[in-house]
Backbone as a ProteinNet text record, in pm:
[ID]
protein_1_A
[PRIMARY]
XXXXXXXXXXXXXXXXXXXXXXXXXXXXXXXXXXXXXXXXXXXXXXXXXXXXXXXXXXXXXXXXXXXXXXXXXXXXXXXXXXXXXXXXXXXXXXXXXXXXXXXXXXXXXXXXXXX
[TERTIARY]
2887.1	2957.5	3053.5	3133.8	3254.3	3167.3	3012.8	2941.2	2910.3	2835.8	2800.2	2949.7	3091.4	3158.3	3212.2	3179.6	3241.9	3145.9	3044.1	2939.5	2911.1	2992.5	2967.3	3058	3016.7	3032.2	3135.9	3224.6	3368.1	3487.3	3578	3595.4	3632.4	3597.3	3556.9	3670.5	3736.1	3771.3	3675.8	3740.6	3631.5	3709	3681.5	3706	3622.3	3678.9	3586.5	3588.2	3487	3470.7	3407.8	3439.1	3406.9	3320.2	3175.5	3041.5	3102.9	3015.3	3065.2	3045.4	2923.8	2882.8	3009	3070.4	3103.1	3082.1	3163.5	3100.9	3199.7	3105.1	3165.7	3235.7	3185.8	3201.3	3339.5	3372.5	3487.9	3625.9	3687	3855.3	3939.6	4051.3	4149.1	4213.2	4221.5	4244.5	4155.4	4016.2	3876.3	3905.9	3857.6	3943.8	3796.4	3794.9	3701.2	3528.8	3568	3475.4	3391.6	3426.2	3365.4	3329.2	3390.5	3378.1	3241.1	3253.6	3092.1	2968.7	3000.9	2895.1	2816.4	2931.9	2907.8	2854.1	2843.8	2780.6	2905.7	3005.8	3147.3	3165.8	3188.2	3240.3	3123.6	3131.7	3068	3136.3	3127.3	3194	3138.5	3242.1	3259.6	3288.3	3192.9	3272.7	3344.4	3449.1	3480.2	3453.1	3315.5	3342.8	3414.8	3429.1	3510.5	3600.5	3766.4	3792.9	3914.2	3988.4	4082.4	4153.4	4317.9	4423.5	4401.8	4353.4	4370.2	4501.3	4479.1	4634.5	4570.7	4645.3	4587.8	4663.2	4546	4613.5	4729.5	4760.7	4897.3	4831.1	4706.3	4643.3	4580.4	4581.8	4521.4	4650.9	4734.7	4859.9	4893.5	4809.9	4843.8	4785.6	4691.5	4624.1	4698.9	4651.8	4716.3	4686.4	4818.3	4776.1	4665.7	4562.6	4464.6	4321.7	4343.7	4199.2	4099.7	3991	3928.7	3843.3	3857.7	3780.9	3779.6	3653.9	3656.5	3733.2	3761.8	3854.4	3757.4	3841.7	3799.9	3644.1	3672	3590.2	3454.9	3437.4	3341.5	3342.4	3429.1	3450.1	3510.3	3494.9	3503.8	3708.2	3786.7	3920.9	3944.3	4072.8	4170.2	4277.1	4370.7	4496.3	4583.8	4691.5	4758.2	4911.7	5029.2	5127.5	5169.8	5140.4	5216.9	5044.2	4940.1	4853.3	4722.7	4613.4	4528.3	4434.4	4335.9	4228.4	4130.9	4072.7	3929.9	3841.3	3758.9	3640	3522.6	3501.1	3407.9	3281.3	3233.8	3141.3	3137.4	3072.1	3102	3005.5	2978.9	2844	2877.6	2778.2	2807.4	2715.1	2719.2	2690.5	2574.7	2480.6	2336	2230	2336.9	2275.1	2280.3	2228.5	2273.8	2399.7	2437.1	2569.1	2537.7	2613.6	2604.5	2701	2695.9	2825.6	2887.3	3045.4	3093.6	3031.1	3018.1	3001.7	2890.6	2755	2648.2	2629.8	2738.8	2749.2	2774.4	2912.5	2966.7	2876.6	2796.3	2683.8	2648.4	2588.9	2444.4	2518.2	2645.4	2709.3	2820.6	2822.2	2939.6	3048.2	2972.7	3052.4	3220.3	3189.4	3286.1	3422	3367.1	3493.3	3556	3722.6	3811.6	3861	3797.2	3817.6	3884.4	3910.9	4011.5	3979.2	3997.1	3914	4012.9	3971.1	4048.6	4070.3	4139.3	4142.5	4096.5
17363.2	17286.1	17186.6	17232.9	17137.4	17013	17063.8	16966.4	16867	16909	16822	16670.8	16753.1	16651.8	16583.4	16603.2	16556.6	16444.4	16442.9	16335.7	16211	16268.9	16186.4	16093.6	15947.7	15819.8	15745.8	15878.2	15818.4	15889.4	15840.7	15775.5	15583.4	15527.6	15381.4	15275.7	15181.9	15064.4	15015.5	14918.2	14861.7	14720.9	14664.3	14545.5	14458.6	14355.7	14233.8	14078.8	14079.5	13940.2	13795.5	13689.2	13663.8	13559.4	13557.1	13467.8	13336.4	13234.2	13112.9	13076.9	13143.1	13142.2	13136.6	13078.6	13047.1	13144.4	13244.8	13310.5	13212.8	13174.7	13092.9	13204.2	13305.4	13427.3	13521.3	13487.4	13583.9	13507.3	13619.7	13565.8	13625.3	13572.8	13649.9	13780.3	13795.7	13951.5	14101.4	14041.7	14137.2	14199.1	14295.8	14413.2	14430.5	14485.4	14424.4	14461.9	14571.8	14647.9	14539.3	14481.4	14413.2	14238.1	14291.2	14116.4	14114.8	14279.3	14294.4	14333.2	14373.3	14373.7	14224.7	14101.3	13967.6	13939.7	13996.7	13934.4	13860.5	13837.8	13740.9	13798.2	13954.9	13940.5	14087.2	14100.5	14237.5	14288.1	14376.4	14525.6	14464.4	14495.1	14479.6	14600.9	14686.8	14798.2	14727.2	14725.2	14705.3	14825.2	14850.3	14929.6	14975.3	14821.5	14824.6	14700	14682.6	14596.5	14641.6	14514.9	14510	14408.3	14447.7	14378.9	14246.1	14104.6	13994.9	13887.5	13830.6	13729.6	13637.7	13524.1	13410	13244	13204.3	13028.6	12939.3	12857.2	12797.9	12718.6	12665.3	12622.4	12696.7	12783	12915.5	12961.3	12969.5	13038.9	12923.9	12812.7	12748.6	12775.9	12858.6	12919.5	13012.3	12998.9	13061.1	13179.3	13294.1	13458.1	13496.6	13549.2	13615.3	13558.8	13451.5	13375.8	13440.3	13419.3	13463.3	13350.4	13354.8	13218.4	13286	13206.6	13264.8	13170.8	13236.7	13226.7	13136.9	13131.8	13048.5	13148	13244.5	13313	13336.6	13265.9	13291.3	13403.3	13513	13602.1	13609.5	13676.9	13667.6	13735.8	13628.4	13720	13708.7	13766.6	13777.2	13774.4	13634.6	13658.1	13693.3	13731.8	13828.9	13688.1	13821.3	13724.4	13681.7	13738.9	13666	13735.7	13749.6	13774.9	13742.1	13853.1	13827.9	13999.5	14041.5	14154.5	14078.6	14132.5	14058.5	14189.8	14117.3	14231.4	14249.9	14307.7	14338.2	14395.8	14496.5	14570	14547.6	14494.3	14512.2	14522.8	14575.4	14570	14535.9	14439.6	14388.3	14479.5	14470.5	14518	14526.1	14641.2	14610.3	14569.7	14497.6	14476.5	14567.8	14567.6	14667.1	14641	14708.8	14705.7	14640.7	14527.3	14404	14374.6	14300.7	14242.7	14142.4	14082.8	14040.9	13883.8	13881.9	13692.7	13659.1	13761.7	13753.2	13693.6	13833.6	13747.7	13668	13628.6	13484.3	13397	13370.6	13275	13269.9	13401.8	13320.6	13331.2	13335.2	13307.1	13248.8	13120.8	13083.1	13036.3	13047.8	13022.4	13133.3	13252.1	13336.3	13257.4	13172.6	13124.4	13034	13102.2	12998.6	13097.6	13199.5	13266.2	13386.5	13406.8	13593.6	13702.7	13794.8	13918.4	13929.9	14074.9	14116	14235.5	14333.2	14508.5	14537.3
12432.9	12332.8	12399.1	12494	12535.6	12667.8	12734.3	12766.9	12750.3	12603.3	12481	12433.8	12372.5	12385	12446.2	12604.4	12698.7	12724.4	12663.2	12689.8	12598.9	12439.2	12316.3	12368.7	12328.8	12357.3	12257.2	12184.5	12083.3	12178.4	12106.7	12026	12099.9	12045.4	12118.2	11985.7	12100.4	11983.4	11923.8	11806.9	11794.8	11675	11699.3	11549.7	11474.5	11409	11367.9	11387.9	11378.6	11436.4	11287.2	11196.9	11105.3	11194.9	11089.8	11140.1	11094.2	11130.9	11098.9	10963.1	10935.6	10761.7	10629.8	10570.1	10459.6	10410.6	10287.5	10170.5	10072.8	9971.3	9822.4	9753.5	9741.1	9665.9	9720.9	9861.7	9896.5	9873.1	9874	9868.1	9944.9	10018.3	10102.6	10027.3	9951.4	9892.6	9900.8	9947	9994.4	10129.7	10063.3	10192	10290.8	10402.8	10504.6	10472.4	10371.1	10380.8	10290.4	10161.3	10076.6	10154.1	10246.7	10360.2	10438.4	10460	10558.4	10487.2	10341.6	10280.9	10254.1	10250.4	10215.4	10286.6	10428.5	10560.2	10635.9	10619	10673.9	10792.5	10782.1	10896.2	11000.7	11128.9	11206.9	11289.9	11311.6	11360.5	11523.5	11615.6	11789.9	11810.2	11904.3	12003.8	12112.3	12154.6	12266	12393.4	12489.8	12569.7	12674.9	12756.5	12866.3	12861.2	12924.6	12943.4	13050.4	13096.6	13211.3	13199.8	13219.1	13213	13329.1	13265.9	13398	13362	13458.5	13447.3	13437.8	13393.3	13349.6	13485.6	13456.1	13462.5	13409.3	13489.2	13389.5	13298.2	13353.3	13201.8	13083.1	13107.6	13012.2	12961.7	13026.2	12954.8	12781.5	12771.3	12648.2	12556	12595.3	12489.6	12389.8	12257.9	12117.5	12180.9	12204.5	12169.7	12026.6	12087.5	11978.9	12014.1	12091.6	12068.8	12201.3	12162.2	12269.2	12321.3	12448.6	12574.5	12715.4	12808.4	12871	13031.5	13096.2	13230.6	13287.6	13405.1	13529.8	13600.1	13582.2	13679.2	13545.5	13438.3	13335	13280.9	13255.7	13210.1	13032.6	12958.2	12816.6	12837.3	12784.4	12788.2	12634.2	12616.5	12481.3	12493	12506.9	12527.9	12489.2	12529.5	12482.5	12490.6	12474.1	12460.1	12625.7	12704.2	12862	13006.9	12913.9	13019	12941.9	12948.5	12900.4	12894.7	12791.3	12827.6	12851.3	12968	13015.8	12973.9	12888.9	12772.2	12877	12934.4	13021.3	12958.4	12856.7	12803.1	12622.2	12563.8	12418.9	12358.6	12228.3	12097.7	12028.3	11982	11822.9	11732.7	11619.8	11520.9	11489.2	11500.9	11456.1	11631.8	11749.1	11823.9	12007	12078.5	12209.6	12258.3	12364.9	12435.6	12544.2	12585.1	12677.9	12754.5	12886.5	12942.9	12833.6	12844.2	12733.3	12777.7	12913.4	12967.1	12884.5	12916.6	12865.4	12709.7	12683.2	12500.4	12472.8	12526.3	12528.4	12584	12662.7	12701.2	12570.9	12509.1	12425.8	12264.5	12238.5	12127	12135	12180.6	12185.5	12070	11990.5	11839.2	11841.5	11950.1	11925.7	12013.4	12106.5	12206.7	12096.3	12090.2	12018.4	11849.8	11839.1	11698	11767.6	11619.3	11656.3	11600.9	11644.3	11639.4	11498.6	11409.1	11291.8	11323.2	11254.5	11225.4	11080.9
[MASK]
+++++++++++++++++++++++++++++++++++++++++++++++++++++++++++++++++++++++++++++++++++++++++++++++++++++++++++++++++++

């Protein structure tokens, strides 16, 4: 038994991320759950990440947004550094490096994650 949970793969962060898609139908008062039924927004595991420091040109970046560094890495800045997202899943799809994702979705560089 204590094998077994030493192996289960929770408890894991995780947040949201809103698609670029428009809903006509939603309103800022829709609580997340009725947001992801709309399709608006999908669920991120975050698996792995690591505290990096930033650039003095990166340091102008809005806290919250996510872009990636000098070294092509997916970050999230914070208020005086940055999390560099190393491992993440999106919703419905496998678990990936974050660069990778960020390569082939770049719609996410520049938006902010939700709770």
């Amino acid at each position: 038994k204590d094998q077994v949970r030493a192996l289960m793969l929770w408890p894991v962060a995780f947040t949201y991320i809103k698609l670029d898609e428009a809903c006509e139908e939603c309103s800022p008062t829709m609580d997340i759950g009725m947001l992801k039924e709309a399709n608006v927004y999908k669920q991120i595991k975050i698996k792995k990440v690591e505290i990096g420091t930033i650039s003095s040109s990166e340091n102008l970046i809005e806290p919250g947004k996510i872009f990636l560094n000098k070294q092509n890495a997916m970050c999230v800045k914070t208020g005086n550094g940055a999390i560099i997202i190393n491992r993440l899943q999106m919703e419905g799809k496998q678990e990936m490096d974050a660069s990778s994702f960020a390569n082939g979705n770049s719609w996410i560089l520049g938006k902010h994650f939700v709770s």
